[in-house]
MDTraj code that builds the backbone (N, CA, C; nanometers):
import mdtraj as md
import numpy as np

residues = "UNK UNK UNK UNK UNK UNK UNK UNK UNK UNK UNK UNK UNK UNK UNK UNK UNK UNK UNK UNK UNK UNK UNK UNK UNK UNK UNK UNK UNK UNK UNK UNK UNK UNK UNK UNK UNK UNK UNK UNK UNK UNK UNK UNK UNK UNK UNK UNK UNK UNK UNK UNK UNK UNK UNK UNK UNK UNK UNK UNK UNK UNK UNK UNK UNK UNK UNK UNK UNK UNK UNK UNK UNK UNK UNK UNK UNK UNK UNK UNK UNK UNK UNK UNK UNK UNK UNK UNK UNK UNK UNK UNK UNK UNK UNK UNK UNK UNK UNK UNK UNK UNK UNK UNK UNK UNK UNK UNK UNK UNK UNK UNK UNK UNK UNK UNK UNK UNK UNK UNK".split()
xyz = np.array([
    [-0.4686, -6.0150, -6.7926],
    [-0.3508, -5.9818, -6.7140],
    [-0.2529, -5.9061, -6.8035],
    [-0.1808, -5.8022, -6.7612],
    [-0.0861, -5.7422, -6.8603],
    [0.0571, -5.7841, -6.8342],
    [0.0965, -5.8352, -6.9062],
    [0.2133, -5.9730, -6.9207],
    [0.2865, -5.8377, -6.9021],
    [0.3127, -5.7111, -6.9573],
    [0.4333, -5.6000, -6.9574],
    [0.4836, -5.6412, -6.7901],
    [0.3523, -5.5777, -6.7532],
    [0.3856, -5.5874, -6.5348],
    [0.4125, -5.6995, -6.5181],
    [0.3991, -5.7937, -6.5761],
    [0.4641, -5.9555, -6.5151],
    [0.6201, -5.9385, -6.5314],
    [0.6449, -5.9046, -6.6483],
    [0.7884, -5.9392, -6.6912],
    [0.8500, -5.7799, -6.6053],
    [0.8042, -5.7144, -6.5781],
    [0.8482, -5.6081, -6.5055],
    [0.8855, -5.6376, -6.3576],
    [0.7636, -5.7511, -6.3078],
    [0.7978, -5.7684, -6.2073],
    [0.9530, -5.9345, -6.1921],
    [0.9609, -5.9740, -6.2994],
    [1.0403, -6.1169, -6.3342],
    [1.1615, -6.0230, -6.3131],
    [1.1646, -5.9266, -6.3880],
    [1.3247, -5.8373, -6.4010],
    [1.3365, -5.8026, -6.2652],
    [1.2886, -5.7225, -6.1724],
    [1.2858, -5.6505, -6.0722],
    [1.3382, -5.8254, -5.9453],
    [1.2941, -5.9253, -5.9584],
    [1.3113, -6.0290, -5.8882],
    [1.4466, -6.0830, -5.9380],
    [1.4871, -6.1075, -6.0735],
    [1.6051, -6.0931, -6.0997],
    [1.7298, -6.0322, -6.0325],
    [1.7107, -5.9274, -6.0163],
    [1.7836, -5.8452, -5.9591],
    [1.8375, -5.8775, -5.8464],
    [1.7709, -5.9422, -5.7450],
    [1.7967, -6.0065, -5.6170],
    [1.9453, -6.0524, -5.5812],
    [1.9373, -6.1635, -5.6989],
    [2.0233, -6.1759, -5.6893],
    [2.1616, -6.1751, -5.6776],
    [2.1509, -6.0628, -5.7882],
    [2.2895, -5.9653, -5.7874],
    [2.2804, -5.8649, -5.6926],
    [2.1679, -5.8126, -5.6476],
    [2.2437, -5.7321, -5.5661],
    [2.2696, -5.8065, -5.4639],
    [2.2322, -5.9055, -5.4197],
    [2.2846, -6.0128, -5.2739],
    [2.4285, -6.0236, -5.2949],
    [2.4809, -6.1137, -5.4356],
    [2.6098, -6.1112, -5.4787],
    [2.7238, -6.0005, -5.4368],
    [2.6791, -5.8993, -5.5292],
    [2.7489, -5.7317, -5.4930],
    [2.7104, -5.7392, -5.3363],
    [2.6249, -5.7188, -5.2273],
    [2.6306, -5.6207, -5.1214],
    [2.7093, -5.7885, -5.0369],
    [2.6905, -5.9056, -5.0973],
    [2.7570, -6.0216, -5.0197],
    [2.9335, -5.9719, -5.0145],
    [2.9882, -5.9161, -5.1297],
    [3.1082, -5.9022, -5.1794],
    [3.1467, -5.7750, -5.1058],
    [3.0646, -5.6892, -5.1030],
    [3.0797, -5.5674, -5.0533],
    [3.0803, -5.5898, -4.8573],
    [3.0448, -5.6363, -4.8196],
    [3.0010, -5.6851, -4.6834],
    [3.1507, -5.7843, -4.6668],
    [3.1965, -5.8032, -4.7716],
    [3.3749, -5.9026, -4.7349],
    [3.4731, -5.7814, -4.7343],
    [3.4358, -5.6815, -4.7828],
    [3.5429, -5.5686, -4.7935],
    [3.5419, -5.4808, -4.7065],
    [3.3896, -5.4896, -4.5911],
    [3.4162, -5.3614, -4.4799],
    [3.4251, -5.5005, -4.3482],
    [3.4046, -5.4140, -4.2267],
    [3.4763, -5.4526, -4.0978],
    [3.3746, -5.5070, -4.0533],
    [3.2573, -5.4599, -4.0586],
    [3.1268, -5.5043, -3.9807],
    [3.0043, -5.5154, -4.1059],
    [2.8973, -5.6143, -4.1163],
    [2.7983, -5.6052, -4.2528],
    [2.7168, -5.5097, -4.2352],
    [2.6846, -5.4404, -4.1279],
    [2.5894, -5.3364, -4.1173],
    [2.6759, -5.1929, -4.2227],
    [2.8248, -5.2207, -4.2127],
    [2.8905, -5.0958, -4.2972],
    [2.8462, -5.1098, -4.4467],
    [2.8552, -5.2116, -4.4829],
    [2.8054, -5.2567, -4.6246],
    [2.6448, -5.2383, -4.6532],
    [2.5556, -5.2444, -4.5613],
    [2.4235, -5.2091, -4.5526],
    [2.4303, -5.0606, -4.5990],
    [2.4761, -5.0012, -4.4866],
    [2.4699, -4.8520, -4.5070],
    [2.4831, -4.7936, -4.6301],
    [2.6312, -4.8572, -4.6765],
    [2.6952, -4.8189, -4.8161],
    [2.5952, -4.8602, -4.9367],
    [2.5042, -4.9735, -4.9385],
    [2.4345, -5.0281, -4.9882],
    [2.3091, -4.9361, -5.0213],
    [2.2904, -4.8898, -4.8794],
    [2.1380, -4.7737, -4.9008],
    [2.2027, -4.6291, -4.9579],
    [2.3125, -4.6167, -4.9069],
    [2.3665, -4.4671, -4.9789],
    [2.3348, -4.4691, -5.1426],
    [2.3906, -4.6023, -5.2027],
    [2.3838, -4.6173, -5.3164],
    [2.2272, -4.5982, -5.3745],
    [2.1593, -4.6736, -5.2674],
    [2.0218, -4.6585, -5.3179],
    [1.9274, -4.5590, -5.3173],
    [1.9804, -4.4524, -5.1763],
    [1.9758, -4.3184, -5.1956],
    [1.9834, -4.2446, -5.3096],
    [2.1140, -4.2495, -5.3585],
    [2.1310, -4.1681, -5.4881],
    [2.0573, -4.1597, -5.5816],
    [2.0783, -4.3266, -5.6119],
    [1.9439, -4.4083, -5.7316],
    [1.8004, -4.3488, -5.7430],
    [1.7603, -4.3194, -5.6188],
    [1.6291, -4.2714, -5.5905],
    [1.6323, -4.0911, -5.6378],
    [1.7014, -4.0400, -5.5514],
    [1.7577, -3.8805, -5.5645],
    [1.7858, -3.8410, -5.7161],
    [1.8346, -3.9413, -5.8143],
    [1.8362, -3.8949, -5.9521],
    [1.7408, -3.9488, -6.0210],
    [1.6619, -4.0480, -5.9692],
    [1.5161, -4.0687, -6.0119],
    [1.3863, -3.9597, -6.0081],
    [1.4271, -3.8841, -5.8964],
    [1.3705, -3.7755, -5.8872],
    [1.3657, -3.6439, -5.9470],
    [1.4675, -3.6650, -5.9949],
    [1.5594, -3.5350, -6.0238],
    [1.5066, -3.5551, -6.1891],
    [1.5075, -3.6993, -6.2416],
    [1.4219, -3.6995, -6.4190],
    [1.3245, -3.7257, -6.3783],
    [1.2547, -3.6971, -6.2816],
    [1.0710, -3.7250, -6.3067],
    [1.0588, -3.6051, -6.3053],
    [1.1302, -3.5134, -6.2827],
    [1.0943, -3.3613, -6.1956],
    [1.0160, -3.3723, -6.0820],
    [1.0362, -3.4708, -5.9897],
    [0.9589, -3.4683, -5.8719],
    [1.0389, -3.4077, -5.7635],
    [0.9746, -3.3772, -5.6525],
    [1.0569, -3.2950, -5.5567],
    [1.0416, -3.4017, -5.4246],
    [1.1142, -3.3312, -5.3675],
    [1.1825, -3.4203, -5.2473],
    [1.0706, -3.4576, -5.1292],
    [0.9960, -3.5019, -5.0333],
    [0.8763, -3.4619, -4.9872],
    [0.9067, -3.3646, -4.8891],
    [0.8766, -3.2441, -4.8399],
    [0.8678, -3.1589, -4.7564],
    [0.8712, -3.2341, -4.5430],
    [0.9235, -3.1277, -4.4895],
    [0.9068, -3.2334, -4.3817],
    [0.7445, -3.2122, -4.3059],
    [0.6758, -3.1574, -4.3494],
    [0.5697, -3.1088, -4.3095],
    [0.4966, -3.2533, -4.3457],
    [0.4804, -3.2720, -4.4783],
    [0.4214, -3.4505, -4.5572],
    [0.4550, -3.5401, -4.4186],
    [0.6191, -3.5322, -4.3951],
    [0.6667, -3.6604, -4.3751],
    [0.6391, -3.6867, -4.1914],
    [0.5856, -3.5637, -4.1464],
    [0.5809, -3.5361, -4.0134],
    [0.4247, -3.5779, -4.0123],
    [0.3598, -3.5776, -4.1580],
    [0.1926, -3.6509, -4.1216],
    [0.1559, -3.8030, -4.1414],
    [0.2867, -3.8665, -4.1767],
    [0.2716, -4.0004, -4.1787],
    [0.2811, -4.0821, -4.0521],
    [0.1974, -4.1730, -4.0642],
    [0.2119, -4.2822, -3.9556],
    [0.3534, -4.3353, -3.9347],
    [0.3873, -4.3489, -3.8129],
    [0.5359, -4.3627, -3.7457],
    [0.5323, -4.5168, -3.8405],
    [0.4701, -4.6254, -3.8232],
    [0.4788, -4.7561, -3.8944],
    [0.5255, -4.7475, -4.0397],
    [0.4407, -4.6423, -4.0964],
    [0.4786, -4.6521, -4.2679],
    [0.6029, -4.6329, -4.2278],
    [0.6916, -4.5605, -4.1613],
    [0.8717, -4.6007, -4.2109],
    [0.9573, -4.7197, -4.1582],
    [0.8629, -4.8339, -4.1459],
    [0.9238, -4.9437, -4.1065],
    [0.9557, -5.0306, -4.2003],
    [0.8961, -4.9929, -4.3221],
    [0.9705, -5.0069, -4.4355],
    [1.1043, -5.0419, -4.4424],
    [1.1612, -4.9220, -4.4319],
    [1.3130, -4.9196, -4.4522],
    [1.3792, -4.9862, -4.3407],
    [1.3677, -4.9907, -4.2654],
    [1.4293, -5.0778, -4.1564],
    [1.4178, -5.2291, -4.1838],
    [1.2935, -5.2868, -4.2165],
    [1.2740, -5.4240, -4.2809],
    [1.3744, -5.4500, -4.4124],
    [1.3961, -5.3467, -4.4503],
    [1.4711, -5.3813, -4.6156],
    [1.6468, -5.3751, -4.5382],
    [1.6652, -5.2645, -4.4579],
    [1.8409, -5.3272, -4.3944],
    [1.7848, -5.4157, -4.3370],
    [1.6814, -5.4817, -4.2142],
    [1.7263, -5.6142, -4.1883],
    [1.7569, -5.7647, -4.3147],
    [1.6847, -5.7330, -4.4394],
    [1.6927, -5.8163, -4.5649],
    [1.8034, -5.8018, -4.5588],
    [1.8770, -5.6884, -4.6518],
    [2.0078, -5.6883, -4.6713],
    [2.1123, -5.6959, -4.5874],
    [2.0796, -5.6588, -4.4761],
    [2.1917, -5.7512, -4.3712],
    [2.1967, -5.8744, -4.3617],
    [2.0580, -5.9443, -4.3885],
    [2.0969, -6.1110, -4.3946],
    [2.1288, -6.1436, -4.5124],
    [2.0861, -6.1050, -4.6288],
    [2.1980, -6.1526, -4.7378],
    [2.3533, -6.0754, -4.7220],
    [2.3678, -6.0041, -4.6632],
    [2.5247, -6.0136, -4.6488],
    [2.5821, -6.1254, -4.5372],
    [2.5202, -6.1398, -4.4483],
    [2.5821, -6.2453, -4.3903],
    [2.5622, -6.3555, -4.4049],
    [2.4272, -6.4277, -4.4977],
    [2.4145, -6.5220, -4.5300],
    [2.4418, -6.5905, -4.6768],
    [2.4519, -6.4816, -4.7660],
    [2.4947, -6.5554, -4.9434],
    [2.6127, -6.5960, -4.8834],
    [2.7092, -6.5256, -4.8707],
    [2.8750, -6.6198, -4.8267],
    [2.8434, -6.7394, -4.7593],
    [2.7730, -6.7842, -4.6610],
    [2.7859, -6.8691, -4.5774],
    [2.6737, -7.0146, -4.6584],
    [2.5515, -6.9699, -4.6889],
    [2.4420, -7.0436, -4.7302],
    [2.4424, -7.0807, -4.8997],
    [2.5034, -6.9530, -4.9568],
    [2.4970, -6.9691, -5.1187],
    [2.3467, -6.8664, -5.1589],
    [2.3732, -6.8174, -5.2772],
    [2.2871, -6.7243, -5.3387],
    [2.1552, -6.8262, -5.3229],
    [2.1678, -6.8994, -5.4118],
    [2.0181, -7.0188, -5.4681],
    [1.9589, -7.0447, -5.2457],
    [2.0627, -7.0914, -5.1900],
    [1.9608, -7.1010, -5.1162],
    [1.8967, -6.9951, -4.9976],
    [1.9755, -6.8995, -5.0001],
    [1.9354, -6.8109, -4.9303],
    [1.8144, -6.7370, -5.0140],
    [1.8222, -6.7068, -5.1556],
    [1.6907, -6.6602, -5.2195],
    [1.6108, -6.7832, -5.1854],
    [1.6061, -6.9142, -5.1860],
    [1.4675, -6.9530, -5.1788],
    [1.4369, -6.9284, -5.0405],
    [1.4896, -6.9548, -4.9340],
    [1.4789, -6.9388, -4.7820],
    [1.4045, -6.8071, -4.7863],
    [1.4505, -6.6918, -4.8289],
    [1.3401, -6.5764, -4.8523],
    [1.2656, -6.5791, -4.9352],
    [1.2480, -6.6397, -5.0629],
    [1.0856, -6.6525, -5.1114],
    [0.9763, -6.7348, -5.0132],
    [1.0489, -6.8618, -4.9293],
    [0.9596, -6.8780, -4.8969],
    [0.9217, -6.8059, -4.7320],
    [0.9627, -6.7125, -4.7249],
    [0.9304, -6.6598, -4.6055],
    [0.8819, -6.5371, -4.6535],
    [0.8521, -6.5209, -4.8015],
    [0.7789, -6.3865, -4.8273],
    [0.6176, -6.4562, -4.8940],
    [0.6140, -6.5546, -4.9681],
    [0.4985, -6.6360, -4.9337],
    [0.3881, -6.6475, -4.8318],
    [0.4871, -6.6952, -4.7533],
    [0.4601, -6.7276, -4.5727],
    [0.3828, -6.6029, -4.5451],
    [0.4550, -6.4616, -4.5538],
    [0.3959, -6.3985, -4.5120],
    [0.2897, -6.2885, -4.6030],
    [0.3332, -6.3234, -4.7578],
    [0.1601, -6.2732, -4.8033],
    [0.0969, -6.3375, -4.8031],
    [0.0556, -6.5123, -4.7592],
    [-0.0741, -6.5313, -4.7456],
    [-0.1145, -6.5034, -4.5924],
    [0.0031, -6.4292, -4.4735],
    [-0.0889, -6.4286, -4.3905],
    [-0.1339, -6.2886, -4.3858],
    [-0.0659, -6.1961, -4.4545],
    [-0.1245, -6.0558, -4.5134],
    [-0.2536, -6.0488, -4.5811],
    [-0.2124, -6.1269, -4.6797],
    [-0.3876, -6.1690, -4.7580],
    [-0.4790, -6.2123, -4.6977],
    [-0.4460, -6.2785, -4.6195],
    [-0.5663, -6.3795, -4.5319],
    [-0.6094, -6.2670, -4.4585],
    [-0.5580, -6.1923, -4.3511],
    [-0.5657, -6.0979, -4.2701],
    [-0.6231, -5.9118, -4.2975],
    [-0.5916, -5.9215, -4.4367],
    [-0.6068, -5.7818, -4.4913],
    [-0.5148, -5.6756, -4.4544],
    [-0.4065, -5.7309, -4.4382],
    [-0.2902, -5.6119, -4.3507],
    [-0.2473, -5.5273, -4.4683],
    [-0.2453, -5.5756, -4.6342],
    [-0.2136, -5.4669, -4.7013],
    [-0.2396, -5.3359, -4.7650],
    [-0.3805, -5.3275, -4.6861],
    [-0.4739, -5.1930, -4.7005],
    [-0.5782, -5.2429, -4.8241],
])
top = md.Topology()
chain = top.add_chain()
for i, resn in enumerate(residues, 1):
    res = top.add_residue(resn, chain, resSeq=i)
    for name in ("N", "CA", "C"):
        top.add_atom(name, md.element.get_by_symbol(name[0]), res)
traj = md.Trajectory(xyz[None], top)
């Protein structure tokens, strides 16, 4: 096993938390939590857009994005419904238990991915 990708993936899970914290905090400062979502993906927009920008990779064309399956972008919609519930739920539930409430509902659902073969 290459322990690098373990601890790559330990940091990347780390993270959770703070950003729940920040977009929880950020979600007390606008009117509605979906505004804080948005603001949340803008940010992550960028993040991505200057990730691109030092790989020298280019943007995908809309021609690519017009040959993908309508499902592959349900992606992103699953990740604002995440971050909409940690904005409305770290304030109310607490960081510790709202992350375990979603580990174990991401469990839940890779063994029924695994079991099933849904991840290609």
């Amino acid at each position: 096993m290459n322990w690098w990708l373990i601890f790559m993936a330990v940091f990347a899970g780390s993270m959770l938390p703070m950003q729940g914290a920040l977009n929880a905090r950020l979600g007390a400062a606008m009117i509605h939590p979906m505004q804080a979502t948005l603001v949340s993906y803008i940010g992550g927009t960028i993040a991505c857009v200057l990730v691109l920008l030092l790989a020298q990779a280019s943007i995908p064309d809309y021609k690519r994005l017009a040959s993908i399956d309508w499902y592959l972008y349900l992606g992103g919609f699953l990740g604002a419904v995440f971050v909409s519930a940690m904005l409305y739920l770290m304030p109310r539930i607490g960081i510790a238990n709202m992350l375990a409430a979603a580990i174990l509902g991401q469990l839940v659902m890779s063994l029924i991915f695994d079991h099933f073969g849904l991840a290609g």
